[in-house]
MDAnalysis code that builds the backbone (N, CA, C; Angstrom):
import MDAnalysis as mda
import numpy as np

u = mda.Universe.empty(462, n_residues=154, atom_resindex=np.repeat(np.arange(154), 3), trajectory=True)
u.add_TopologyAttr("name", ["N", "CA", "C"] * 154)
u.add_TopologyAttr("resid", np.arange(1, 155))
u.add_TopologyAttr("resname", ["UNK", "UNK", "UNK", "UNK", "UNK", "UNK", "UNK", "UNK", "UNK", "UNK", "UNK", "UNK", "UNK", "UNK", "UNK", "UNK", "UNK", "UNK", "UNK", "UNK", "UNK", "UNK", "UNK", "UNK", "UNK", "UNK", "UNK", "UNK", "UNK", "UNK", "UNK", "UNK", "UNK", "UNK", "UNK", "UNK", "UNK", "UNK", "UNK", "UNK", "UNK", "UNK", "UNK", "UNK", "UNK", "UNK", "UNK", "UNK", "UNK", "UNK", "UNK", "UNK", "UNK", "UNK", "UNK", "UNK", "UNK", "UNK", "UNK", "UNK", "UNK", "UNK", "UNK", "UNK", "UNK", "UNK", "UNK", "UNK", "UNK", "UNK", "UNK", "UNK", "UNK", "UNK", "UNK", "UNK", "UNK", "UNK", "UNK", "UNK", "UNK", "UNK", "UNK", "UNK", "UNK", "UNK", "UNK", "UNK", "UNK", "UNK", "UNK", "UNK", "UNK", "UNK", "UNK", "UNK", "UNK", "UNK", "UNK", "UNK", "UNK", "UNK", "UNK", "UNK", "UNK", "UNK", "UNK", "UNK", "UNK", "UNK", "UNK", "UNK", "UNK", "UNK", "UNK", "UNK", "UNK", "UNK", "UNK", "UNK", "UNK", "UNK", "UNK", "UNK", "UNK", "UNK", "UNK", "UNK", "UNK", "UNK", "UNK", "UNK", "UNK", "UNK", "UNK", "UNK", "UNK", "UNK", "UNK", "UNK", "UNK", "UNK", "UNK", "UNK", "UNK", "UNK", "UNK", "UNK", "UNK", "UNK", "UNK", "UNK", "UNK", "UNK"])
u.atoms.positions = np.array([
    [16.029, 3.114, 39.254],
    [16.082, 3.557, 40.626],
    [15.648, 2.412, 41.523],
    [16.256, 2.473, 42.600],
    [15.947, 1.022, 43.716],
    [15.275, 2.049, 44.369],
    [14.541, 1.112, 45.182],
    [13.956, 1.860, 46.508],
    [14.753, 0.698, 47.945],
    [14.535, 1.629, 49.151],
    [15.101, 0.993, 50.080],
    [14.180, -0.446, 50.396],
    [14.643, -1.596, 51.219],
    [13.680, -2.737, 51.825],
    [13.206, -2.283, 52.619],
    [11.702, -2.215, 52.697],
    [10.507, -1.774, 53.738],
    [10.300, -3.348, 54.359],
    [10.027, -3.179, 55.626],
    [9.319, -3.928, 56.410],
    [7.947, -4.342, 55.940],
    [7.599, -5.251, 56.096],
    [5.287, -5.420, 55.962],
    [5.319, -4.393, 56.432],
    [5.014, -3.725, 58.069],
    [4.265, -2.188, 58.758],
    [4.494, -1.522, 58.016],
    [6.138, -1.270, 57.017],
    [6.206, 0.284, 56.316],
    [5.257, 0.053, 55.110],
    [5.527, -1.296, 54.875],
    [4.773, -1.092, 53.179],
    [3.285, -1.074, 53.523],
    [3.004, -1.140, 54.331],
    [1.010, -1.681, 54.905],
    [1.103, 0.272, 55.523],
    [1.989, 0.893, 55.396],
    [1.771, 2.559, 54.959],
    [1.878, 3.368, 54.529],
    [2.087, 2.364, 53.301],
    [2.577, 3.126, 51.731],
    [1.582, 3.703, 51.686],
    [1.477, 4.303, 50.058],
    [0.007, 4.809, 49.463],
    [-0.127, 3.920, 48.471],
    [-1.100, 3.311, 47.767],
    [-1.381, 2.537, 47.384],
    [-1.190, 3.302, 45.861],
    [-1.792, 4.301, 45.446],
    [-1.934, 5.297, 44.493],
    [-0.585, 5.424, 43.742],
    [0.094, 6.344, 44.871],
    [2.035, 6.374, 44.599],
    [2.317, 4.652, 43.803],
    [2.262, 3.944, 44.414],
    [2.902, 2.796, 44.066],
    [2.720, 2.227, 42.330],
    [0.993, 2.374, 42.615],
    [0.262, 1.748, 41.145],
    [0.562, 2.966, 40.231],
    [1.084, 4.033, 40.460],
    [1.355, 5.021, 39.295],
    [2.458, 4.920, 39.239],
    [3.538, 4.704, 39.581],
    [5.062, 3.974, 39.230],
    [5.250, 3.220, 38.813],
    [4.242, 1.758, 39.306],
    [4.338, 0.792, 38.354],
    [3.482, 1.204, 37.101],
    [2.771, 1.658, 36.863],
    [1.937, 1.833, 35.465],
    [3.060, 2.737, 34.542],
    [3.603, 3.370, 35.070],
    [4.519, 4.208, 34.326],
    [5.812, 3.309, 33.977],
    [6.687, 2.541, 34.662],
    [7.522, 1.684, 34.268],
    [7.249, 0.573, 33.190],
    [5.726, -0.196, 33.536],
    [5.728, -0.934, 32.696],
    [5.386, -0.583, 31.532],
    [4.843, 0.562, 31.346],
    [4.432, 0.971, 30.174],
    [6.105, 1.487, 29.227],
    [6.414, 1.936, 29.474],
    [7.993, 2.442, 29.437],
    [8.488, 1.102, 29.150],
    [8.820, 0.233, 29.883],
    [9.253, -1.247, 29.510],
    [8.896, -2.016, 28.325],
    [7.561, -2.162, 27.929],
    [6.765, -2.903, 27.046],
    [7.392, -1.771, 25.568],
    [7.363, -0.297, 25.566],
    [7.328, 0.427, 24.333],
    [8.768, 0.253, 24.244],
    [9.366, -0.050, 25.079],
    [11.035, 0.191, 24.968],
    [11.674, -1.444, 24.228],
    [10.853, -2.465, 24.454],
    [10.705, -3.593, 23.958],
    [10.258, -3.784, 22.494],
    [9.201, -2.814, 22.595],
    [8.861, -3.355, 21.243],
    [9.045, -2.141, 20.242],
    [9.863, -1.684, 20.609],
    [10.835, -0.604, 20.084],
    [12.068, -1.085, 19.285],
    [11.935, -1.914, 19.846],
    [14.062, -2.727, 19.673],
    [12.912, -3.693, 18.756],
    [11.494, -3.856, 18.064],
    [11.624, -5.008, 17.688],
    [10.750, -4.227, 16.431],
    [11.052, -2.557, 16.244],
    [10.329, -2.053, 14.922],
    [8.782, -1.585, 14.964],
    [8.403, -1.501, 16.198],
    [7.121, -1.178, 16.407],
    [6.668, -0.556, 17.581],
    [5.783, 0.507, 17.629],
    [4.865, 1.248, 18.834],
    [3.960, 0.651, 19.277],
    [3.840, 0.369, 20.734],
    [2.708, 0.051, 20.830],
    [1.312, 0.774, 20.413],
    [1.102, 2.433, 20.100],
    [0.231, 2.456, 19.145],
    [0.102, 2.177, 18.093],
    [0.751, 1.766, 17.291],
    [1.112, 0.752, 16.134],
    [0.286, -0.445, 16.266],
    [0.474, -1.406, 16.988],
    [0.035, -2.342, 17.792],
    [-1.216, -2.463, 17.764],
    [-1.513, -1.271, 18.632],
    [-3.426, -1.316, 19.270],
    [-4.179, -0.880, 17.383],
    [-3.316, -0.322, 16.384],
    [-4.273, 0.521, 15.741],
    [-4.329, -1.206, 14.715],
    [-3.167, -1.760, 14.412],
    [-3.555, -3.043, 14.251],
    [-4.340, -4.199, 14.075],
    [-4.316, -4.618, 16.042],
    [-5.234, -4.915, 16.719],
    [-7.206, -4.353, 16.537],
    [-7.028, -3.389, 16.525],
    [-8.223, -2.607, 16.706],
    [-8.278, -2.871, 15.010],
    [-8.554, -3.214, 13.800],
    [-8.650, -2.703, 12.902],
    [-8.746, -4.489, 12.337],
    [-8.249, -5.394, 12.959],
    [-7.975, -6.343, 12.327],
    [-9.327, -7.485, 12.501],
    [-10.198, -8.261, 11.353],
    [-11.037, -8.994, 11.807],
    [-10.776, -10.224, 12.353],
    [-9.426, -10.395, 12.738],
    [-9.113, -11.833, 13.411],
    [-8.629, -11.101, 14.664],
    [-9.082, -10.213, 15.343],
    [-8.410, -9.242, 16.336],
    [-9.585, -8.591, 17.210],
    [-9.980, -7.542, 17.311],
    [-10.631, -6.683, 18.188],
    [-11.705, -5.797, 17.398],
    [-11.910, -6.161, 15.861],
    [-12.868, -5.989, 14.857],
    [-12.933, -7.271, 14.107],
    [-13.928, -7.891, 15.026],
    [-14.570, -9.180, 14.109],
    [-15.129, -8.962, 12.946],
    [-16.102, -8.240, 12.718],
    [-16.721, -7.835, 11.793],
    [-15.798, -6.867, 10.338],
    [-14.844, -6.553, 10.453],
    [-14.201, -5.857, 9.738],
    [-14.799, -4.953, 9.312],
    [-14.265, -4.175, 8.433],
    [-15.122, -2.948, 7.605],
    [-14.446, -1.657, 7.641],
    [-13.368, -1.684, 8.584],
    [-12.633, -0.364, 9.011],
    [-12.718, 0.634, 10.123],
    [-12.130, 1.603, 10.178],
    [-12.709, 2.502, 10.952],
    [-11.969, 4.127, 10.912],
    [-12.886, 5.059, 11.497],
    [-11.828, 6.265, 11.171],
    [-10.717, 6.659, 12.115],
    [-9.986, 7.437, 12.087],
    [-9.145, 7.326, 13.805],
    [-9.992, 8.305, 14.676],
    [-10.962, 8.885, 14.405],
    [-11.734, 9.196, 15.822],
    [-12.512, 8.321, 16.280],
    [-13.023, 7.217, 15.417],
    [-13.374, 5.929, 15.930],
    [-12.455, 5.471, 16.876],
    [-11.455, 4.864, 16.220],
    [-10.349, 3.611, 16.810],
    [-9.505, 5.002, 17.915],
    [-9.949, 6.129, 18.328],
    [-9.500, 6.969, 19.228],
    [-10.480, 6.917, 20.182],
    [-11.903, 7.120, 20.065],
    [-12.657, 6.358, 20.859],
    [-13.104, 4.805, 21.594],
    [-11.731, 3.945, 20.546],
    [-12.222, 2.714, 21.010],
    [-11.178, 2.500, 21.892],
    [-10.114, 3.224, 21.800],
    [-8.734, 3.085, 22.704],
    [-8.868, 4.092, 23.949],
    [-9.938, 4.800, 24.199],
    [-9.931, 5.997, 24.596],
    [-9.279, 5.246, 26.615],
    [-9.836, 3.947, 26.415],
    [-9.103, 3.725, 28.175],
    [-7.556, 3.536, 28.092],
    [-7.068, 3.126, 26.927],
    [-5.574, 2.959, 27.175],
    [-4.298, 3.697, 26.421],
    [-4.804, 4.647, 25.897],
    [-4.256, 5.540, 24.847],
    [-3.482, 6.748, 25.621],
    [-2.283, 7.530, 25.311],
    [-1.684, 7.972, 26.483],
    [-1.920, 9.421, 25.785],
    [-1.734, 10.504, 26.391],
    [-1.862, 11.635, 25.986],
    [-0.812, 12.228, 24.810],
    [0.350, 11.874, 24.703],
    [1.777, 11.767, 23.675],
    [0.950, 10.761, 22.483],
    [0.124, 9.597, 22.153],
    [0.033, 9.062, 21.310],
    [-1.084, 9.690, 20.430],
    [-0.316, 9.869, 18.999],
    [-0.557, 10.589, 17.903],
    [-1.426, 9.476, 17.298],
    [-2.520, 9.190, 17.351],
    [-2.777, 7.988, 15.748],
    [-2.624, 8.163, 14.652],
    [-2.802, 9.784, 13.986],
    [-3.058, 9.949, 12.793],
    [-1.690, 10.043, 12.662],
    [-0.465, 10.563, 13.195],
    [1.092, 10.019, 12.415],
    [1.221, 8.132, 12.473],
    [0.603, 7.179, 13.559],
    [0.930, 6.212, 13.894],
    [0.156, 5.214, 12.683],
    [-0.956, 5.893, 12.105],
    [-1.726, 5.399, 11.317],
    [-1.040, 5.645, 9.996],
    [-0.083, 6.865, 9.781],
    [0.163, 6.850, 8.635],
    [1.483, 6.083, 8.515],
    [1.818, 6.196, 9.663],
    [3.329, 5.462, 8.841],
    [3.371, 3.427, 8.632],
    [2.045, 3.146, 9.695],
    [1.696, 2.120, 9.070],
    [1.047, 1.720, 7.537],
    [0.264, 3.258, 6.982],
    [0.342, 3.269, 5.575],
    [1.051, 3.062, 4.856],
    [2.276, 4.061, 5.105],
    [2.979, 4.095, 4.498],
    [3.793, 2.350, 4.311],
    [3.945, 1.980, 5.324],
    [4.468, 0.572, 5.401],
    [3.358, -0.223, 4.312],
    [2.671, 0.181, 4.148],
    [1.332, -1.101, 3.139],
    [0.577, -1.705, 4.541],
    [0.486, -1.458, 5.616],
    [-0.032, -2.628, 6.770],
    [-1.617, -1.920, 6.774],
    [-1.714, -0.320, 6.387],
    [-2.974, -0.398, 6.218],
    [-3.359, 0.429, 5.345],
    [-4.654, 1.044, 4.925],
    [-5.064, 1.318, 3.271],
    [-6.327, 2.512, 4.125],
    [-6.493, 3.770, 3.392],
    [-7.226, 4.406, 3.966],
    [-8.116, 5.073, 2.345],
    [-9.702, 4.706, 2.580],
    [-10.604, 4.653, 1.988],
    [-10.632, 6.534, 1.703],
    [-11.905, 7.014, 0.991],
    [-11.577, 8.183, -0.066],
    [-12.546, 8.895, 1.748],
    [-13.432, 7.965, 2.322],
    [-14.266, 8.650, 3.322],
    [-12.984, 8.268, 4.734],
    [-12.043, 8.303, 4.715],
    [-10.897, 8.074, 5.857],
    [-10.871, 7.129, 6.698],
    [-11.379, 5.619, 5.811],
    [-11.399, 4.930, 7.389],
    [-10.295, 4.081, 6.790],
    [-9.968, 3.670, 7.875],
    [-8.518, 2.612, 7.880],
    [-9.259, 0.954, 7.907],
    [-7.938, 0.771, 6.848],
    [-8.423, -0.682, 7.024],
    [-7.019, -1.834, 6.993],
    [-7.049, -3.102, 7.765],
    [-5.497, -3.012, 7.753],
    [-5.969, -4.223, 6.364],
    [-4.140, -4.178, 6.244],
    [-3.747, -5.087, 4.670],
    [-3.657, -6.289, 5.130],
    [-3.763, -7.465, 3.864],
    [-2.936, -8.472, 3.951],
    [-1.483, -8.074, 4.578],
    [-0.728, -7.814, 4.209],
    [0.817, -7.313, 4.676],
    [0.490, -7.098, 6.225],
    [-0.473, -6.136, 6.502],
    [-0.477, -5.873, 7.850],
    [-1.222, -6.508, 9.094],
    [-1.993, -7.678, 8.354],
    [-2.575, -8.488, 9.170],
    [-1.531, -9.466, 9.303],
    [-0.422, -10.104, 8.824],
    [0.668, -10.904, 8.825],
    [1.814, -9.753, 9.579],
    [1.804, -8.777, 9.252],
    [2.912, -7.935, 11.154],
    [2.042, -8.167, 11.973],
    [0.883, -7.864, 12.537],
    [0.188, -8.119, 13.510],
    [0.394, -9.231, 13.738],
    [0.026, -10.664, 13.492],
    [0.693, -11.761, 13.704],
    [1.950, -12.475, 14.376],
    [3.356, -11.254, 13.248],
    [4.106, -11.506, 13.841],
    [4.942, -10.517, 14.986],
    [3.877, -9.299, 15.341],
    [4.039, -8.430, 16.014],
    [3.794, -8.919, 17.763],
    [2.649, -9.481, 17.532],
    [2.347, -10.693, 18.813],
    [2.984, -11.232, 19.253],
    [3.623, -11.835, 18.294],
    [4.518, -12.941, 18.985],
    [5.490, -12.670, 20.439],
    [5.760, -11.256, 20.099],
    [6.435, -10.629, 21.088],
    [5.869, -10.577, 22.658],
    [4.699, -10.623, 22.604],
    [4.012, -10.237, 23.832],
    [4.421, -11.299, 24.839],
    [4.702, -12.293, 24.521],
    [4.897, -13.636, 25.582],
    [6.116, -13.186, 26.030],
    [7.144, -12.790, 25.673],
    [8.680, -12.591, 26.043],
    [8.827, -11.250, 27.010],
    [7.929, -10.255, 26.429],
    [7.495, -9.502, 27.437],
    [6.969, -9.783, 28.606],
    [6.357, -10.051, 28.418],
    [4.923, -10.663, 29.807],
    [6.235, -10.906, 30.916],
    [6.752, -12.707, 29.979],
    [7.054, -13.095, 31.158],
    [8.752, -12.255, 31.822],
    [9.148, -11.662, 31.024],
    [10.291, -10.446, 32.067],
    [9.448, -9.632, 33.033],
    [8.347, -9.219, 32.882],
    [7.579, -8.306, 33.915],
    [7.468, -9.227, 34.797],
    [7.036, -10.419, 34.460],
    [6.364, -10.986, 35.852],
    [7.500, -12.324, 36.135],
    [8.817, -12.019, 35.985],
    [10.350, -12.783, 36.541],
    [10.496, -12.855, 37.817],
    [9.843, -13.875, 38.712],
    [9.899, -13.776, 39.972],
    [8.778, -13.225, 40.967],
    [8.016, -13.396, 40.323],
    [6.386, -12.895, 40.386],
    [5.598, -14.269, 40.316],
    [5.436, -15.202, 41.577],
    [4.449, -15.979, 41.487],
    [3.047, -15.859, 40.795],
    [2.192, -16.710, 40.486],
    [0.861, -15.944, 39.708],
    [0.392, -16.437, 41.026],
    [0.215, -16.890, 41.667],
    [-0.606, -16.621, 43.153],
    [0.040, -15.166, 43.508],
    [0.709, -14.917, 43.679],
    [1.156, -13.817, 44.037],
    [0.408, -12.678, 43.452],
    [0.297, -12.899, 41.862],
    [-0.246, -11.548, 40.816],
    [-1.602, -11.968, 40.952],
    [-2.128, -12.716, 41.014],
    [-3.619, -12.735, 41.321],
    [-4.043, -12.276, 42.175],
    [-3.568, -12.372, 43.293],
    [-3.640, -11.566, 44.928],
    [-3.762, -10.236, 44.624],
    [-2.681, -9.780, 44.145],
    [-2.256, -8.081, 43.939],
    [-3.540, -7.866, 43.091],
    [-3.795, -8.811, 41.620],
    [-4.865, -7.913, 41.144],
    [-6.198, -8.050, 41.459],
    [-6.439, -9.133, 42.712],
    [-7.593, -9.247, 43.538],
    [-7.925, -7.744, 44.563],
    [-6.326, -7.456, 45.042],
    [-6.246, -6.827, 45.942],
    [-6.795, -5.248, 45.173],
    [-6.062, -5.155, 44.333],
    [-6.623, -4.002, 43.114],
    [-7.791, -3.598, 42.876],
    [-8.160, -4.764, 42.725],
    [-9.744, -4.711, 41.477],
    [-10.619, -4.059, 43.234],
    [-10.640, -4.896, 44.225],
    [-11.269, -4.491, 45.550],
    [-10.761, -2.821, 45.770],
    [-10.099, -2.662, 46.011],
    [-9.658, -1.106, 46.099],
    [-9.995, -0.048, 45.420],
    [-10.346, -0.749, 43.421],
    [-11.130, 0.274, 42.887],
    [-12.519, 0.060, 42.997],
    [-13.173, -0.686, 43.778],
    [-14.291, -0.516, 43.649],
    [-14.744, -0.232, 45.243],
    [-13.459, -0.297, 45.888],
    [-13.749, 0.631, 47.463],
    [-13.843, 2.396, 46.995],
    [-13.829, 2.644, 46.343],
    [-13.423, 4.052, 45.649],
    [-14.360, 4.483, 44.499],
    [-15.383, 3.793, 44.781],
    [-16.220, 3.702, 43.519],
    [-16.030, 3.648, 41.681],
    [-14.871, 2.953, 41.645],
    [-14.468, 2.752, 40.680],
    [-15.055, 1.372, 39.970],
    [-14.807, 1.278, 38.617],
    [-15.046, 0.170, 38.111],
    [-13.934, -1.141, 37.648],
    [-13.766, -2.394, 37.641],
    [-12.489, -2.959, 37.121],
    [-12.598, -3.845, 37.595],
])
């Protein structure tokens, strides 16, 4: 969907809210639709990530998915299942689940993670095609100030 060309005055009376929940919804939609075409969910991804000691568990050791559901709990969408997303990465060998249920990822699955990454750069830069980074720094200057005009944190 296009939207019409606003003037600065119309867009300086947008809602700020409307806007950042369209874009959060597109790009999110964009990124899964990407790495969709390339064999993988982004909860796939995060449970990965989250699980891996060269990743977002230094320490390794595992975890259960009400753990790694609590550790995702800011970016996890209400539709994302872990315990199917966790198993079918089992099932793949990428991760191994202990007799007390915690996940732990594999050799095999620390090498998709690896090459699951790789993807993220090709993404990135289609989102931000014509998007100065002075430009995106501004916006997420302009952001980060707005949630914390609102008593928010970020």
């Amino acid at each position: 969907m296009t939207t019409p060309h606003l003037s600065d005055a119309e867009l300086a009376g947008q809602p700020a809210a409307y806007w950042t929940g369209v874009a959060y919804e597109s790009l999110i939609a964009f990124t899964r639709a990407r790495q969709a075409e390339h064999g993988f969910t982004q909860p796939q991804f995060w449970l990965l990530r989250n699980l891996s000691p060269n990743d977002l568990l230094p320490g390794g050791g595992g975890l259960t998915v009400p753990e790694l559901r609590q550790a995702m709990a800011s970016y996890l969408r209400a539709e994302d299942d872990l315990d199917a997303e966790a198993e079918v990465l089992r099932e793949r060998g990428w991760l191994s689940r202990d007799a007390d249920g915690r996940l732990r990822i594999t050799e095999a699955g620390e090498a998709a993670r690896d090459r699951l990454k790789q993807h993220a750069p090709a993404i990135r830069a289609r989102i931000h095609d014509g998007v100065d980074d002075a430009d995106y720094v501004t916006t997420l200057k302009v952001l980060r100030q707005m949630i914390r005009n609102t008593g928010g944190t970020g």
